[in-house]
Structures are given as C-alpha cells and as structure tokens.
KOLLUM-812116 format. One record per atom (N, C-alpha, C): x negated, y negated, z. Coordinates in Angstrom, 1 decimal. Example, Ala and Ser with C-alpha at 12.3 -4.5 7.8 and 13.67 -1.06 7.14 Angstrom:
2
pt px -13.2; py 5.7; pz 7.8
pt px -12.3; py 4.5; pz 7.8
pt px -13.2; py 3.3; pz 7.8
pt px -12.8; py 2.2; pz 7.1
pt px -13.7; py 1.1; pz 7.1
pt px -12.9; py 0.0; pz 7.9
***
This chain:
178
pt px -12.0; py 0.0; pz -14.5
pt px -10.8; py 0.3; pz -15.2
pt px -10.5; py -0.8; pz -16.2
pt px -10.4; py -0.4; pz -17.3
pt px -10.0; py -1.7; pz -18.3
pt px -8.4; py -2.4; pz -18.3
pt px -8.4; py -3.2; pz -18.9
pt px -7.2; py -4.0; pz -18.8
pt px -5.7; py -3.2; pz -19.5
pt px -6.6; py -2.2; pz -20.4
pt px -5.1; py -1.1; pz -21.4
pt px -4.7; py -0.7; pz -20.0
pt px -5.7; py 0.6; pz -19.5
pt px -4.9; py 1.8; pz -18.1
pt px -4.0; py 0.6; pz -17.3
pt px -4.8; py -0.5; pz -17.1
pt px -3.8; py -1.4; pz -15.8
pt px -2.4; py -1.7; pz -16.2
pt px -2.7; py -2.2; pz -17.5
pt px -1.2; py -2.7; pz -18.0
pt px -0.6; py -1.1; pz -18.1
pt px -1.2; py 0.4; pz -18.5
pt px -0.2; py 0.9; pz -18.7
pt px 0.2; py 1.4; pz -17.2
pt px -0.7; py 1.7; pz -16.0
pt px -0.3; py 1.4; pz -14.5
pt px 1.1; py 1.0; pz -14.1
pt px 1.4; py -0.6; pz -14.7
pt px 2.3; py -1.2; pz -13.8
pt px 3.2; py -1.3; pz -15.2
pt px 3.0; py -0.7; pz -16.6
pt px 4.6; py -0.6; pz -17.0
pt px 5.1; py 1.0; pz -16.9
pt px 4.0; py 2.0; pz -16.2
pt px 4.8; py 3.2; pz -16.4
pt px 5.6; py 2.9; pz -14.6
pt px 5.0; py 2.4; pz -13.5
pt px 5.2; py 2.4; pz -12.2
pt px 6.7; py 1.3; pz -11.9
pt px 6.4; py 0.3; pz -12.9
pt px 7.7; py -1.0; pz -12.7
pt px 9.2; py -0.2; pz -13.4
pt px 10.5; py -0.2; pz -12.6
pt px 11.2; py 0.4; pz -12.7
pt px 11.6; py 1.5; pz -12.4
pt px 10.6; py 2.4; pz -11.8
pt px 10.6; py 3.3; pz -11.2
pt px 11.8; py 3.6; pz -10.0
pt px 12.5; py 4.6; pz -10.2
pt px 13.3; py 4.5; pz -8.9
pt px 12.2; py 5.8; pz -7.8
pt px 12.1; py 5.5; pz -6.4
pt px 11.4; py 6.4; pz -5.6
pt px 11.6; py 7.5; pz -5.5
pt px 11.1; py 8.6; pz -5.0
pt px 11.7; py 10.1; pz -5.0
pt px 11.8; py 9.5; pz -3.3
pt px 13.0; py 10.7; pz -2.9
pt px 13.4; py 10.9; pz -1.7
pt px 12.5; py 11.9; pz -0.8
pt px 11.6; py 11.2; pz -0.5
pt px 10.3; py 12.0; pz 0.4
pt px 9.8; py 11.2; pz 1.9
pt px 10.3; py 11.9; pz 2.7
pt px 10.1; py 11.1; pz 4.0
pt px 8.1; py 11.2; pz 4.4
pt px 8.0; py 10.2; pz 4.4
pt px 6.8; py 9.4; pz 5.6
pt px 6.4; py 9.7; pz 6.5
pt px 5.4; py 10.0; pz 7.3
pt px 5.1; py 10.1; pz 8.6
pt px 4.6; py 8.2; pz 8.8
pt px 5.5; py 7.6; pz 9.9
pt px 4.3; py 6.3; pz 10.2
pt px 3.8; py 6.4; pz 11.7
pt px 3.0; py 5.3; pz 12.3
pt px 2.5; py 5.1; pz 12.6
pt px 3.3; py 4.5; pz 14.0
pt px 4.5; py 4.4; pz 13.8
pt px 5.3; py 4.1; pz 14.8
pt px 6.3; py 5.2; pz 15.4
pt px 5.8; py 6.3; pz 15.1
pt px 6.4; py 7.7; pz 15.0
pt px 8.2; py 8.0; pz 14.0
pt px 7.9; py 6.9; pz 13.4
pt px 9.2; py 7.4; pz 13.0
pt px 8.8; py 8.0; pz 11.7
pt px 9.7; py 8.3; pz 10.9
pt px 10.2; py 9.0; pz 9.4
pt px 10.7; py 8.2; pz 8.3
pt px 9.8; py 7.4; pz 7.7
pt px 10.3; py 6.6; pz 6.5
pt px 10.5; py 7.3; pz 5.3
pt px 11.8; py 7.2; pz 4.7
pt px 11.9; py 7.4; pz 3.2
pt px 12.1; py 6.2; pz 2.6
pt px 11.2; py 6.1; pz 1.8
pt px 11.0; py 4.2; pz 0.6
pt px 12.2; py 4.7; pz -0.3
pt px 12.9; py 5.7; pz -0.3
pt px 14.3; py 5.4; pz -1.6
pt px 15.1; py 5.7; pz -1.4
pt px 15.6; py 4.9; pz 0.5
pt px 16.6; py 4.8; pz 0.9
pt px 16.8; py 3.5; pz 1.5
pt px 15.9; py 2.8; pz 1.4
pt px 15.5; py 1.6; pz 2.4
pt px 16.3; py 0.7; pz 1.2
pt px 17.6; py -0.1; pz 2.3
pt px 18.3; py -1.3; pz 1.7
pt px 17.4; py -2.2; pz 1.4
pt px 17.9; py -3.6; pz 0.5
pt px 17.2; py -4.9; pz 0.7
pt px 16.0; py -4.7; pz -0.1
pt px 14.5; py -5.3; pz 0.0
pt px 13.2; py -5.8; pz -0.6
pt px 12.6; py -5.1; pz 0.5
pt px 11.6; py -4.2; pz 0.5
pt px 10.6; py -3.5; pz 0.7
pt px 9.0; py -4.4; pz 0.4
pt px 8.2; py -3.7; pz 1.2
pt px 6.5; py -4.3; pz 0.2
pt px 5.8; py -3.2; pz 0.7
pt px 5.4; py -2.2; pz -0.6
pt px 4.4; py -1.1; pz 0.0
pt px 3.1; py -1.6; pz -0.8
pt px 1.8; py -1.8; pz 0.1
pt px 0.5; py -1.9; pz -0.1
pt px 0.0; py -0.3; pz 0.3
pt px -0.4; py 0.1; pz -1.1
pt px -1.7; py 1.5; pz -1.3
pt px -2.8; py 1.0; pz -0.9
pt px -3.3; py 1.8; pz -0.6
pt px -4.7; py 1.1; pz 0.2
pt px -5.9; py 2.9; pz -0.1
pt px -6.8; py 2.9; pz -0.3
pt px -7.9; py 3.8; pz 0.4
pt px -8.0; py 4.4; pz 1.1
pt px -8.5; py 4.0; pz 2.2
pt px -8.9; py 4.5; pz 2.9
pt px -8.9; py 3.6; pz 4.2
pt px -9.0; py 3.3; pz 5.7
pt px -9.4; py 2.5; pz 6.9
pt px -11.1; py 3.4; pz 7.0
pt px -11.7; py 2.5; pz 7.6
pt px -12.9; py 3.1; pz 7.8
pt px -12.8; py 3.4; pz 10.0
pt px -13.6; py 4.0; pz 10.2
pt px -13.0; py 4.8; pz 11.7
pt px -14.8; py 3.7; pz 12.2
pt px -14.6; py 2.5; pz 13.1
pt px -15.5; py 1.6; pz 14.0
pt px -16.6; py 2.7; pz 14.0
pt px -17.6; py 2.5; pz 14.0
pt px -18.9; py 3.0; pz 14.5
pt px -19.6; py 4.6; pz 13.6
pt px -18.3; py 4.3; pz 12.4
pt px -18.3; py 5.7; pz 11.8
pt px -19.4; py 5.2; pz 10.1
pt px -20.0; py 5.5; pz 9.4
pt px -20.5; py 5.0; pz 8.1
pt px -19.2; py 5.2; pz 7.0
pt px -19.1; py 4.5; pz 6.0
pt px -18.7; py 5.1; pz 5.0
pt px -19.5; py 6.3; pz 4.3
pt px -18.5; py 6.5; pz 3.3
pt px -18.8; py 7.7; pz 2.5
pt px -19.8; py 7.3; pz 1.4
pt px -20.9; py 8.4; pz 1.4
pt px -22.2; py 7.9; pz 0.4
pt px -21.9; py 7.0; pz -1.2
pt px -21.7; py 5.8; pz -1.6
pt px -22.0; py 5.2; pz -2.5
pt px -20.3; py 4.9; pz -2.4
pt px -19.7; py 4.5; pz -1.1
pt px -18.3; py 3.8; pz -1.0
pt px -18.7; py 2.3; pz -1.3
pt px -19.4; py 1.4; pz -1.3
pt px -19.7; py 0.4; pz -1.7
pt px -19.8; py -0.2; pz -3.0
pt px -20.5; py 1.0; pz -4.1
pt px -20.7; py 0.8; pz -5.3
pt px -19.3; py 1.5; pz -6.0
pt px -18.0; py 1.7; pz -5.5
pt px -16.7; py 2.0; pz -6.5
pt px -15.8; py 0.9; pz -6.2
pt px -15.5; py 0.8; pz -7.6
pt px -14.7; py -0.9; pz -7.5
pt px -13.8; py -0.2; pz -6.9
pt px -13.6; py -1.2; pz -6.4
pt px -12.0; py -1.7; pz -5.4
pt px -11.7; py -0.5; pz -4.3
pt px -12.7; py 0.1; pz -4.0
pt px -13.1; py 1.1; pz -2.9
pt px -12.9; py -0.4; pz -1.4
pt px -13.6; py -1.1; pz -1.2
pt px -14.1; py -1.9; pz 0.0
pt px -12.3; py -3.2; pz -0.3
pt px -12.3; py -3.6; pz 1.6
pt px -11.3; py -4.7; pz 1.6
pt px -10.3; py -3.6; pz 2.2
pt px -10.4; py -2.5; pz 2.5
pt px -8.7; py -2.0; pz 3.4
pt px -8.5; py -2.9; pz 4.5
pt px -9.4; py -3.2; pz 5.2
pt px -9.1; py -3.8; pz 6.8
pt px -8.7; py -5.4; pz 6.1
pt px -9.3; py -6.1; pz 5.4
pt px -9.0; py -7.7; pz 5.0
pt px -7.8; py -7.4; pz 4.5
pt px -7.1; py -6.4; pz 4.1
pt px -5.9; py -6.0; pz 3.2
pt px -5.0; py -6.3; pz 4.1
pt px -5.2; py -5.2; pz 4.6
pt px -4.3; py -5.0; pz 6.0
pt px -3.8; py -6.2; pz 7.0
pt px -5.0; py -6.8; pz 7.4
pt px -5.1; py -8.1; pz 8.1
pt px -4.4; py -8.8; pz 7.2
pt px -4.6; py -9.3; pz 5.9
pt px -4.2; py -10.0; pz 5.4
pt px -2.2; py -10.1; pz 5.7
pt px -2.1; py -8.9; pz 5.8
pt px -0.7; py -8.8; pz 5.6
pt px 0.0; py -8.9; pz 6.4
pt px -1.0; py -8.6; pz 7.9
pt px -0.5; py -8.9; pz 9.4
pt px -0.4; py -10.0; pz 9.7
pt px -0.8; py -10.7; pz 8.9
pt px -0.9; py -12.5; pz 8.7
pt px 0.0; py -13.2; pz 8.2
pt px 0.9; py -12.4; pz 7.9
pt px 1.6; py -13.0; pz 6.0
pt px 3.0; py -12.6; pz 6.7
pt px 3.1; py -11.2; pz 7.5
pt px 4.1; py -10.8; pz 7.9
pt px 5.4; py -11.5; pz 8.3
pt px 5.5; py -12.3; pz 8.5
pt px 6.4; py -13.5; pz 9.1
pt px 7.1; py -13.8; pz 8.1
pt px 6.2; py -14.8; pz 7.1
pt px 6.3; py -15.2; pz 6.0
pt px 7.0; py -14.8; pz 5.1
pt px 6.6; py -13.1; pz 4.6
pt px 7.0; py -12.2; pz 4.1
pt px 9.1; py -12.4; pz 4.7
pt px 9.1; py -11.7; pz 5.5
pt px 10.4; py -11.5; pz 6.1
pt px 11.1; py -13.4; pz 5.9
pt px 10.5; py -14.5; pz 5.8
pt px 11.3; py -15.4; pz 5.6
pt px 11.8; py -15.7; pz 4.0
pt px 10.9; py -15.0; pz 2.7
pt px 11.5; py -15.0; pz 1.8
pt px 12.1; py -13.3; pz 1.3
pt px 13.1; py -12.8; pz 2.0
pt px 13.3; py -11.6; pz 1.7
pt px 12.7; py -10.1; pz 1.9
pt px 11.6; py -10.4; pz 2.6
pt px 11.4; py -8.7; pz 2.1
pt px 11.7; py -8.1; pz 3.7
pt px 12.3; py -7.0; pz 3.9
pt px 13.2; py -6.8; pz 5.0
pt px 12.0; py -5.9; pz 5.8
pt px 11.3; py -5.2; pz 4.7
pt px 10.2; py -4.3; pz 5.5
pt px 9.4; py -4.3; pz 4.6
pt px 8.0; py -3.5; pz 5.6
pt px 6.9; py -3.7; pz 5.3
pt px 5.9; py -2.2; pz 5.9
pt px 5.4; py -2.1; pz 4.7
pt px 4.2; py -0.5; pz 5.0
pt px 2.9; py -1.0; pz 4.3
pt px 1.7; py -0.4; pz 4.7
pt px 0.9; py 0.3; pz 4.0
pt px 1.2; py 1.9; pz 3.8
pt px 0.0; py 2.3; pz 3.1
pt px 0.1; py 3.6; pz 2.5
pt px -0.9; py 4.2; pz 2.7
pt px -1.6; py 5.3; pz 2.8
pt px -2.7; py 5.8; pz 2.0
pt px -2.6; py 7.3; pz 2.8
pt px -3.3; py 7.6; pz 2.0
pt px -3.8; py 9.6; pz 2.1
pt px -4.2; py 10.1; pz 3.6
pt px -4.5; py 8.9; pz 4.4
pt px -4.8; py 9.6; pz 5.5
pt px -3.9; py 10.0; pz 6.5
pt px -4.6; py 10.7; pz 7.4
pt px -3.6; py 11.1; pz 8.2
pt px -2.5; py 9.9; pz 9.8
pt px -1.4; py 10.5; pz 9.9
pt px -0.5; py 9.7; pz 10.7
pt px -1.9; py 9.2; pz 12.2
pt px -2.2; py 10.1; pz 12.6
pt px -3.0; py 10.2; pz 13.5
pt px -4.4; py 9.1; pz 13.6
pt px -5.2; py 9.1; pz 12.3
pt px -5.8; py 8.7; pz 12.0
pt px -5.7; py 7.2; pz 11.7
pt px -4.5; py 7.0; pz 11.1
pt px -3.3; py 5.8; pz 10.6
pt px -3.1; py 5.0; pz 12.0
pt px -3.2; py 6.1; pz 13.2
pt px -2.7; py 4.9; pz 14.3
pt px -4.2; py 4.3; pz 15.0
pt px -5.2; py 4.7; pz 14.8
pt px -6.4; py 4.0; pz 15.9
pt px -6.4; py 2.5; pz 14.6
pt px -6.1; py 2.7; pz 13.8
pt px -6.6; py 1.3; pz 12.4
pt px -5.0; py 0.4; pz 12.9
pt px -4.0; py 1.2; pz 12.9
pt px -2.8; py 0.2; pz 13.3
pt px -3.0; py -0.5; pz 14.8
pt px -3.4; py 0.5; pz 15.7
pt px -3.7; py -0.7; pz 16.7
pt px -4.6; py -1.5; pz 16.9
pt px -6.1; py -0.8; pz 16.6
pt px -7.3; py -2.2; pz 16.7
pt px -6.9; py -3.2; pz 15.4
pt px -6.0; py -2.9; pz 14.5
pt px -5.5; py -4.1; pz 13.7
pt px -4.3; py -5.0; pz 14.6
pt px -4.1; py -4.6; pz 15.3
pt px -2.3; py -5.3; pz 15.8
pt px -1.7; py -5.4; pz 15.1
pt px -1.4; py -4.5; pz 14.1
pt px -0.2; py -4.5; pz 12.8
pt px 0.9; py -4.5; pz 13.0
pt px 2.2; py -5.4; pz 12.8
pt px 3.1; py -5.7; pz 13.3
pt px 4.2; py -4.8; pz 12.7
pt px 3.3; py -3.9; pz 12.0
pt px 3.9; py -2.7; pz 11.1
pt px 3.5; py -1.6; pz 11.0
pt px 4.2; py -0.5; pz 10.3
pt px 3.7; py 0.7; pz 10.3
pt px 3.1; py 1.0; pz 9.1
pt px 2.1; py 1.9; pz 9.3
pt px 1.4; py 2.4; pz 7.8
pt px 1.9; py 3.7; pz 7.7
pt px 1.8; py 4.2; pz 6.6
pt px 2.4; py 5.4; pz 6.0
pt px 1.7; py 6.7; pz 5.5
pt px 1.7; py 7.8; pz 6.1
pt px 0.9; py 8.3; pz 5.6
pt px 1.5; py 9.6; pz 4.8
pt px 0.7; py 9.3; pz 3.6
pt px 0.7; py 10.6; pz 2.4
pt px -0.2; py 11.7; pz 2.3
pt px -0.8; py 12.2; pz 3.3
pt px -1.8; py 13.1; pz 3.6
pt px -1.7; py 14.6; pz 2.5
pt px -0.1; py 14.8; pz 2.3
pt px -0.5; py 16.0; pz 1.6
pt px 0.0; py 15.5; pz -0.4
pt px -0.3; py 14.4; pz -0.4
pt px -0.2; py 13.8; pz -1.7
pt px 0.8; py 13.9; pz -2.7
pt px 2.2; py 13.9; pz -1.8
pt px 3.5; py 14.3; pz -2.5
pt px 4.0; py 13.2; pz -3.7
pt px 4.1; py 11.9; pz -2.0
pt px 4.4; py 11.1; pz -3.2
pt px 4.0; py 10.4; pz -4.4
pt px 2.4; py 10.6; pz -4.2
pt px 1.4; py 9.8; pz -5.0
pt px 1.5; py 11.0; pz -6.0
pt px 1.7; py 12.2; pz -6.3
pt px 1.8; py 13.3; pz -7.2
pt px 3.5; py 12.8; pz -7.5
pt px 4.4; py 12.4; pz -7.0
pt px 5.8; py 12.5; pz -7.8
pt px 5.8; py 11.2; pz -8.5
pt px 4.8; py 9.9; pz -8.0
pt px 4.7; py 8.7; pz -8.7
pt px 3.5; py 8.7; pz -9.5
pt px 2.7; py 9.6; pz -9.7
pt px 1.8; py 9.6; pz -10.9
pt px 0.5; py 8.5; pz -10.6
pt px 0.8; py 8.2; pz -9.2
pt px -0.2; py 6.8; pz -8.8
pt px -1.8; py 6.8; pz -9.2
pt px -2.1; py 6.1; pz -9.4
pt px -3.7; py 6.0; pz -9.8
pt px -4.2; py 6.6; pz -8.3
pt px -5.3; py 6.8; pz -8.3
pt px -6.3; py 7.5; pz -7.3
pt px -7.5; py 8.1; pz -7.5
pt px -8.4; py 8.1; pz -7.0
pt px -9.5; py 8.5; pz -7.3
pt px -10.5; py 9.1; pz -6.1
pt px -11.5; py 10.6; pz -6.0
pt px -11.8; py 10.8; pz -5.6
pt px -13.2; py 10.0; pz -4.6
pt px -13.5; py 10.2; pz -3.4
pt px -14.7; py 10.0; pz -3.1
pt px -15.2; py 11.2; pz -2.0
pt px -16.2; py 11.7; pz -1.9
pt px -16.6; py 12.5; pz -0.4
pt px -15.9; py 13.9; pz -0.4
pt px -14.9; py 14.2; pz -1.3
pt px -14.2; py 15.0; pz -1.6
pt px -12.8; py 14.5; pz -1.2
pt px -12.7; py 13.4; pz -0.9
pt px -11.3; py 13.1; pz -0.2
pt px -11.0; py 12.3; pz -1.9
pt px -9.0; py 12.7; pz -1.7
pt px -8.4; py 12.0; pz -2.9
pt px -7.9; py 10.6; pz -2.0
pt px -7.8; py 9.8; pz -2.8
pt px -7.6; py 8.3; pz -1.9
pt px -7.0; py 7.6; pz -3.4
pt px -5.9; py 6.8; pz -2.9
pt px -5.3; py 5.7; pz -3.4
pt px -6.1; py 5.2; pz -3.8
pt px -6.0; py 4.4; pz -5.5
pt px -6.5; py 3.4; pz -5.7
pt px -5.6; py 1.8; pz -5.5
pt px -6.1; py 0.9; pz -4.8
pt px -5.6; py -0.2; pz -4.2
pt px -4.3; py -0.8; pz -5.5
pt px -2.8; py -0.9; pz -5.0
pt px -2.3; py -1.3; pz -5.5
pt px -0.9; py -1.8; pz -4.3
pt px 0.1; py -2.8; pz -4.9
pt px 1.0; py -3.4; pz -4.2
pt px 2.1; py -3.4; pz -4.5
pt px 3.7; py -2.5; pz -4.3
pt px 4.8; py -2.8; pz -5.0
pt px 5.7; py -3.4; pz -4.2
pt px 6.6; py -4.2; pz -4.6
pt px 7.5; py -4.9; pz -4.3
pt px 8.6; py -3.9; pz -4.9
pt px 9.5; py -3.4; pz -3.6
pt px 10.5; py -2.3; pz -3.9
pt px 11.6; py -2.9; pz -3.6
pt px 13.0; py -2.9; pz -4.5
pt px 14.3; py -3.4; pz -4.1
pt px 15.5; py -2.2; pz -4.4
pt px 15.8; py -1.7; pz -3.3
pt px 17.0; py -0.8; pz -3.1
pt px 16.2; py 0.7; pz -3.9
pt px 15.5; py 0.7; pz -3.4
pt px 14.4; py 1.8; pz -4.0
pt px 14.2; py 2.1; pz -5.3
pt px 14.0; py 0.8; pz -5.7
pt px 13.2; py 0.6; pz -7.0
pt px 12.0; py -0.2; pz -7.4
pt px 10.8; py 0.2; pz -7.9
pt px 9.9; py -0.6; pz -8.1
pt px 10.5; py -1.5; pz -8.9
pt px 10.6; py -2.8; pz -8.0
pt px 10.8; py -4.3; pz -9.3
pt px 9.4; py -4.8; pz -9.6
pt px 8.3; py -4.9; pz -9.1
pt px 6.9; py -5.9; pz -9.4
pt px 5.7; py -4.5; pz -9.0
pt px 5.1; py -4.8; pz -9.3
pt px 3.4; py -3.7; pz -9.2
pt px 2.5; py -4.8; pz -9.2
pt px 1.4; py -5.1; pz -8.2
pt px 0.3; py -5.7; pz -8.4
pt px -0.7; py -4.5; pz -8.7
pt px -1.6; py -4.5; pz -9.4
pt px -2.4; py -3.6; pz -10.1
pt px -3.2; py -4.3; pz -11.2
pt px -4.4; py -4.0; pz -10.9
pt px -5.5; py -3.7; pz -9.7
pt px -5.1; py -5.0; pz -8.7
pt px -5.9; py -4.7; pz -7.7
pt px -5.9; py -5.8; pz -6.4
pt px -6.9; py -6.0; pz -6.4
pt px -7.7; py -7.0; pz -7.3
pt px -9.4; py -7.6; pz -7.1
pt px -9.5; py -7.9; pz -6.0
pt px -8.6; py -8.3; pz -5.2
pt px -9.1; py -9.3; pz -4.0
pt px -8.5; py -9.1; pz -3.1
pt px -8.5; py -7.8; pz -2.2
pt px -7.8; py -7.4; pz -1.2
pt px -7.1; py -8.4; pz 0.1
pt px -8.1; py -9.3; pz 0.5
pt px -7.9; py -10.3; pz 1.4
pt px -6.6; py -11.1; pz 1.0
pt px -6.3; py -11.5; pz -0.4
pt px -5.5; py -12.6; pz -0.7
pt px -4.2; py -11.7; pz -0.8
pt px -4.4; py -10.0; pz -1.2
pt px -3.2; py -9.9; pz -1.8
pt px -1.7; py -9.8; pz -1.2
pt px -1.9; py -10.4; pz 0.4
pt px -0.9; py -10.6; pz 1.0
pt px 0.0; py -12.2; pz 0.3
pt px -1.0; py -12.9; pz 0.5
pt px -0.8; py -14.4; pz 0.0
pt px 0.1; py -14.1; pz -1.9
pt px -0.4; py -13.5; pz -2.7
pt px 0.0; py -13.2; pz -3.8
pt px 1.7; py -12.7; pz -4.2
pt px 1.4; py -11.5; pz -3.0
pt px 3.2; py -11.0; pz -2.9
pt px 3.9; py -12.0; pz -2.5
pt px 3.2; py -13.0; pz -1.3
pt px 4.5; py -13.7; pz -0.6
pt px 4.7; py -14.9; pz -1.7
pt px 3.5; py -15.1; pz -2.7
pt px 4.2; py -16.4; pz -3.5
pt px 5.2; py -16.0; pz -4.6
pt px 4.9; py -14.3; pz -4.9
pt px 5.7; py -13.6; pz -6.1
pt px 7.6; py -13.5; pz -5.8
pt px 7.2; py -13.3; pz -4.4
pt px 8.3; py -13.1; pz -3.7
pt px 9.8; py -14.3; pz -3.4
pt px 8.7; py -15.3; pz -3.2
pt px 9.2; py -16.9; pz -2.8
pt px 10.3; py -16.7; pz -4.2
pt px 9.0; py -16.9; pz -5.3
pt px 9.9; py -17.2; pz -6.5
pt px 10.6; py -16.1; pz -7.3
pt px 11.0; py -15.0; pz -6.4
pt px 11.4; py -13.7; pz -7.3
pt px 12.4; py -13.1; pz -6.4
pt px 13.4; py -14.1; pz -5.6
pt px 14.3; py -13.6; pz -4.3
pt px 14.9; py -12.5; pz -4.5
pt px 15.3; py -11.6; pz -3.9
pt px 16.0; py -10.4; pz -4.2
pt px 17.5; py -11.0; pz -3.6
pt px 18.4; py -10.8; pz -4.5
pt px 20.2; py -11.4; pz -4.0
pt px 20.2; py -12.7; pz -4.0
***
C-alpha cells in the first residue's frame, strides 16, 4: 500500500464519530465503541492463528498479514501503562468469531477483551481497509485512539505489530484526553 491510500486511510477514519453497533467480546459482554465515555484504544488486527493449526496458503508473503499474537502481547504488556495515561479501555478487533476470540484471549492472558466483527458491520459502516485471504475478509492491521466515540488519532499501517502498543502509549502520554 503506498503512502497516498495510507494518508487517505487515517484522514478519511480521523474524526470519525462510531456507529452505534454492539460487539460480541470475549468476556461475554456487549460492547458498543460509540457509547464508551473517556479514551478508548481499539487495535484491528487479522486474524489470531489457532496453536497446531497452519496458516492460510501464502499468509506469510501479505504485508502486514503476520504479528497478531506480538500485537496482542504487546498490548497485554502495555495495559497498565495504557490506563495510567488515560485510556479508560481497551479492545482488539477482528472478523473472527467471539468463540474463536476466546481460546487466543486466554492462552494470551489478555487482561482485555477482543471484539468480534464476524458479520462485517462495523468495518462496512467505517469503510475500514481489509483485505481478503483463504476466502476469509480480515482487517487490515490498524490502531485508533477513540475519545467519547470519536476517532481522535489512527495508526495506519502498523509496520511493526510488536511495538504498536509502545507507540499508542507514547501518543497517548503526550496527547491526554481532559
């Protein structure tokens, strides 16, 4: 993806207010992202890959396909952190299912819930990048920083899934919400 789509990515997604569409997570409850007070941080993600299972034929060779689990980790790491400069909650995202969402949230010990968009509402009412693989539609890796359910910041693309916990919490430090 060239640097024009990116930029135009995070100036069509920045400012955005959320549609009101509830969540299935991973902690069985019902999230809607544009009702949630305070600073939010939703990470899009791919896909989780299932232990002992292969990826999908030529998942290695699509940029920014590889890094969900470093992602993820990364943020279960950061989590603390996060919540000490403002952000009150914390999701991932992706296409898969709630079900499927929970065997990755607990062999991760995620201190959070992930979110699943399985029948592609919200990523269809927000215009999100995505891209096929295997026949499955999947997020393409990106990170918003939401305040009173509004996109204020978009990371887009995420070269480096591992750090992009570290990135939000320094965007964050210096970008306090109130």
């Amino acid at each position: 993806m060239n640097s024009e789509s990116d930029a135009h990515v995070i100036a069509r997604l920045t400012g955005q207010i959320l549609p009101a569409l509830p969540l299935s997570a991973t902690d069985d409850s019902t999230v809607d992202l544009s009702s949630l007070s305070g600073r939010s941080v939703v990470y899009a993600y791919p896909r989780t890959a299932e232990p002992g299972v292969p990826s999908p034929e030529g998942w290695d060779e699509i940029p920014g396909a590889k890094g969900c689990t470093p992602q993820s980790c990364s943020f279960r790491d950061h989590a603390a952190e996060l919540r000490t400069v403002g952000v009150m909650s914390l999701f991932g995202l992706s296409s898969q299912t709630t079900e499927y969402q929970k065997e990755a949230a607990e062999r991760l010990h995620l201190p959070f819930p992930l979110l699943s968009d399985a029948d592609h509402r919200f990523k269809e009412a927000m215009a999100m990048p995505d891209f096929e693989a295997s026949g499955m539609r999947l997020f393409k890796r990106l990170t918003m920083v939401i305040d009173d359910g509004k996109i204020t910041k978009v990371f887009y693309p995420v070269d480096d899934p591992a750090a992009d916990a570290e990135n939000v919490l320094k965007w964050c430090g210096e970008n306090r919400n109130g």
